[in-house]
N, C-alpha and C positions, 0 to 999 in steps of 0.2 A: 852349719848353714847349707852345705850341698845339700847333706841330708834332707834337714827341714825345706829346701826352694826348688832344688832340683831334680828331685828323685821322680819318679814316676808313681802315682799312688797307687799301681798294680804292676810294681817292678816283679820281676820275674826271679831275681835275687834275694826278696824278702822272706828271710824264715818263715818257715810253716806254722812257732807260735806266733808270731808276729801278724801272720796272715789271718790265723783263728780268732786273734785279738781284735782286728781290725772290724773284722766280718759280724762278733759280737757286740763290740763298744765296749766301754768303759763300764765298770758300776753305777757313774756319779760323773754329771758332768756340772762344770762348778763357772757360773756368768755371773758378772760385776753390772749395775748400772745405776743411776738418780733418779732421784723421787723429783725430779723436772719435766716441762713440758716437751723440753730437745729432744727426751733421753723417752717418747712415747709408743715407737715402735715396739720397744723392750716390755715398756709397762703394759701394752699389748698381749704381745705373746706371752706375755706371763700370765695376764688374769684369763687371756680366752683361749688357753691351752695348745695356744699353735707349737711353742716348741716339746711341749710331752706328746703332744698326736703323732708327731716324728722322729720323737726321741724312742718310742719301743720301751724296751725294758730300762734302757739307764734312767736314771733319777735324774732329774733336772734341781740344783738347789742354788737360790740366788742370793748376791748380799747388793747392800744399799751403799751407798758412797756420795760424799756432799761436792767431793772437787775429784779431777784428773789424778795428781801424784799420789795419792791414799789409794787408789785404783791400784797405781802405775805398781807401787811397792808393794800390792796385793799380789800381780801378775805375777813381780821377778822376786817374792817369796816362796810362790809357789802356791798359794793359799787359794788361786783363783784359774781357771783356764780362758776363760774368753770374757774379754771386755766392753762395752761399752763405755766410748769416752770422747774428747774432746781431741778436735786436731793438734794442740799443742803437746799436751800430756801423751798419744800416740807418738808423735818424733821423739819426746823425751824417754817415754820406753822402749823404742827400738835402739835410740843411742846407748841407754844404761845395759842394756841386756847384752849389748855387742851382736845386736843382729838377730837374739832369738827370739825376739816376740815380732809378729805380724801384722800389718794392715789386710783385714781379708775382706772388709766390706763398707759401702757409707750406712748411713740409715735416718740421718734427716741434717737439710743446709738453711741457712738462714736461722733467724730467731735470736740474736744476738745485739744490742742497742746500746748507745751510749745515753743516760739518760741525768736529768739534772734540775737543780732548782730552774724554775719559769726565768727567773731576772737571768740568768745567761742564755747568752742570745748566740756566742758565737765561742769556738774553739779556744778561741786568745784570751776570752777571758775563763779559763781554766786556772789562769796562774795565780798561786797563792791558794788555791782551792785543794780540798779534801774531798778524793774519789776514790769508791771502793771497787775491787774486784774480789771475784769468788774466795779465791788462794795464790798463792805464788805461784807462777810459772804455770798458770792454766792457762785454757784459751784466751780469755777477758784481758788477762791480766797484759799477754804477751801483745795484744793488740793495743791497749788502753799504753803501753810502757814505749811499743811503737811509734803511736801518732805524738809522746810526748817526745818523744828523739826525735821525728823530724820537723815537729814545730820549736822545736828548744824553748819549750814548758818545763826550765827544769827546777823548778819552786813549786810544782804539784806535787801535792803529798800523795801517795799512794798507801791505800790501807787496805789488808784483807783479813774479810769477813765472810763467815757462811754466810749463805744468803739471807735468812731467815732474820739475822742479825743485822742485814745491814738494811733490810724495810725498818726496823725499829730505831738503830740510829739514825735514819736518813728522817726518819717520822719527829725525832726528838733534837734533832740541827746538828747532829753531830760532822750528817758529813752533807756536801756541796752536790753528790750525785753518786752515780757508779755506771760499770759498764757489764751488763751484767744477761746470763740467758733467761729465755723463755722459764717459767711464766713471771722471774723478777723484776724485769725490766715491767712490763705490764701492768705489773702490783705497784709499783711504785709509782707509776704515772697514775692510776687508775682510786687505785688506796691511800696514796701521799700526796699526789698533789703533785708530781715530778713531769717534765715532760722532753719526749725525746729528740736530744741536740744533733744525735749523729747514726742513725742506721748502717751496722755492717755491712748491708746490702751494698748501700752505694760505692765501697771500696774496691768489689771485685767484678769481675767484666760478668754481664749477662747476670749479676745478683745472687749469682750463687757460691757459697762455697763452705766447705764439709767442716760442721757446727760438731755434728756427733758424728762418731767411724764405729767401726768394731776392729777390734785386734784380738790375737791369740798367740798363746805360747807357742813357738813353733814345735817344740817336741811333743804337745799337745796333739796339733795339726798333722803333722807327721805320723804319729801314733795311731791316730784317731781320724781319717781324713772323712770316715762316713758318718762319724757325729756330729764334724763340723759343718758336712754338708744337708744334715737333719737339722741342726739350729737355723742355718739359712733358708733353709726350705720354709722354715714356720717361720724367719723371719719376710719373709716375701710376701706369703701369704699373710702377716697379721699388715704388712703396709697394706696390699689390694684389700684386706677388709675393710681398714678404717678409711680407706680413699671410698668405699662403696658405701660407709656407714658412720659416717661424719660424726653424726648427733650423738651416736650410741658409744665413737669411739672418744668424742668428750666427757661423754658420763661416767664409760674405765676409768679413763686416764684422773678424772676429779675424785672417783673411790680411791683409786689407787693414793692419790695425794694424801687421803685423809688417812687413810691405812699407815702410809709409810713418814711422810712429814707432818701428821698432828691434823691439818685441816685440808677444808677444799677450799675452791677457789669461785668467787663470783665468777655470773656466766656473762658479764660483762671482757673480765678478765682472762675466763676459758678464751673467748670467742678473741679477743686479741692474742692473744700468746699462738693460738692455733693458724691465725692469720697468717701471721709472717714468717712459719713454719713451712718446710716442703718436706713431705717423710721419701727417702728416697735410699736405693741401691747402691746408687752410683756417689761413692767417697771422693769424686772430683780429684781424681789421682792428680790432675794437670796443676793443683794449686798447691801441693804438697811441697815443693823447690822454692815457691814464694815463701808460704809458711815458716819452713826453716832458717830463712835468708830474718825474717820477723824476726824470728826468735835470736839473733845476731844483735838486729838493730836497736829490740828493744831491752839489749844487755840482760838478757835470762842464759844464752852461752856465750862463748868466745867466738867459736870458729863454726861456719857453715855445716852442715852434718851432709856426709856423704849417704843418698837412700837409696841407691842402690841393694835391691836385693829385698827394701823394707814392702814393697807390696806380694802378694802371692794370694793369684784370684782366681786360681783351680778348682777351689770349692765353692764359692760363688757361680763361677760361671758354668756348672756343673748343674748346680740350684738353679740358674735361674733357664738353663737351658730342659730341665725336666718339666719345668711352669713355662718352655713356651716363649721367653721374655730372650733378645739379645744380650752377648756377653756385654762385660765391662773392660774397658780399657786401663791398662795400666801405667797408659802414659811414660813408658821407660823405668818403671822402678822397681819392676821388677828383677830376677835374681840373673 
């Protein structure tokens, strides 16, 4: 953990191959994200080449992922270096890693809905109802398991499903709703007939807060600090794109959908999902102590996670200071 939080990434102590490594990169730098509308920064920089125009010679190769902990256990096998993922899934792999995987960045907050048959009108009547989330212990789930702990809803069945699966049960009565991200929330209101009972938004102060993060191995990070700060670069630059190229960045993100999950999405549905979306930088370090307190309440761990140490925004704000753009704050959680 010194190593990876505290070193200085032009320590003076650093071996001379270490140093030659750095200066070169990697062969192959290896990002995790979803064929989701959250997750559109990534599907950005992927199709309009911002992280190879800064990545040089390493190879950029990416894999797909339908929830958080498939990520999470990509990361701490090894199989993955840098993530895109979900607030909840981020705490749970910096817990399981024992501190060596990273928060190094946000990359979009909001877009996250609790949605449901029309005839429920109100929270209370949840009870005895069947609502799905992505997967265990993902962001949805840990929030959806939340509001049930403190309403003491505890006759709601909770059921996880890919997404994909759970428009088709919701479409066929199997289940009473879900809580679910961009673009599924959308689809099911829009495609099913579902409509939404409870927006994420409204739970945190100012409406925001960090839907997707990136995180990274720290020996990655450590290793590699100038390829981390080339993935953010072209992460920065694919958000000011699609902030400047709206309609064009809907048209990626809907190829990309049919590319990687089978189809695209009405532009009914684009245009909702992108609504309640904010692509952004800043992982809202300040909500990350709540978060984990969540993940307490709504019986996914035991005991609070000490994060201390879990953020490390040296490479970011490196990135964002060569585009120009103020640091980010890390709200104390750092190392």
């Amino acid at each position: 953990m010194a190593l990876a939080t505290g070193c200085s990434r032009a320590d003076s102590g650093t071996a001379p191959a270490t140093q030659a490594a750095q200066a070169q990169g990697p062969a192959e730098v290896r990002i995790g994200y979803f064929p989701n509308v959250t997750h559109a920064p990534a599907i950005i920089g992927v199709k309009k080449d911002f992280y190879t125009k800064e990545l040089g010679s390493t190879k950029l190769s990416t894999t797909n992922f339908n929830a958080g902990p498939e990520e999470v256990n990509a990361l701490l096998g090894g199989s993955l270096d840098i993530g895109f993922i979900g607030s909840g899934p981020a705490i749970n792999a910096f817990t399981k890693s024992k501190g060596t995987i990273q928060l190094i960045s946000g990359a979009v907050s909001g877009g996250a809905q609790l949605v449901t048959k029309p005839e429920i009108t109100s929270v209370d009547q949840l009870k005895g109802k069947n609502i799905a989330t992505p997967s265990l212990g993902n962001t949805q789930d840990v929030a959806l398991k939340k509001l049930i702990a403190e309403k003491n809803l505890t006759d709601v069945k909770v059921t996880n499903l890919d997404n994909p699966k759970t428009l088709d049960a919701y479409k066929s009565g199997q289940l009473d709703g879900a809580w679910l991200p961009e673009p599924w929330s959308s689809r099911l209101v829009l495609d099913a007939g579902a409509k939404v009972l409870l927006d994420e938004k409204t739970l945190w102060a100012g409406g925001k807060f960090p839907t997707t993060v990136i995180i990274v191995r720290s020996e990655f990070l450590q290793k590699y600090p100038q390829t981390v700060q080339a993935i953010l670069r072209g992460h920065i630059k694919a958000i000011d794109w699609a902030k400047d190229n709206e309609a064009e960045a809907k048209t990626t993100v809907n190829a990309a959908l049919k590319e990687l999950a089978g189809s695209t999405l009405s532009q009914p549905v684009l245009d909702s999902a992108f609504k309640s979306i904010e692509l952004t930088t800043d992982p809202i370090a300040s909500d990350f102590p709540q978060l984990a307190k969540d993940s307490v309440t709504a019986k996914i761990v035991k005991d609070v996670v000490d994060l201390k140490g879990f953020a490390d925004f040296s490479a970011l704000n490196e990135a964002l200071k060569a585009t120009g753009k103020p640091a980010v704050d890390t709200a104390g959680l750092e190392k």
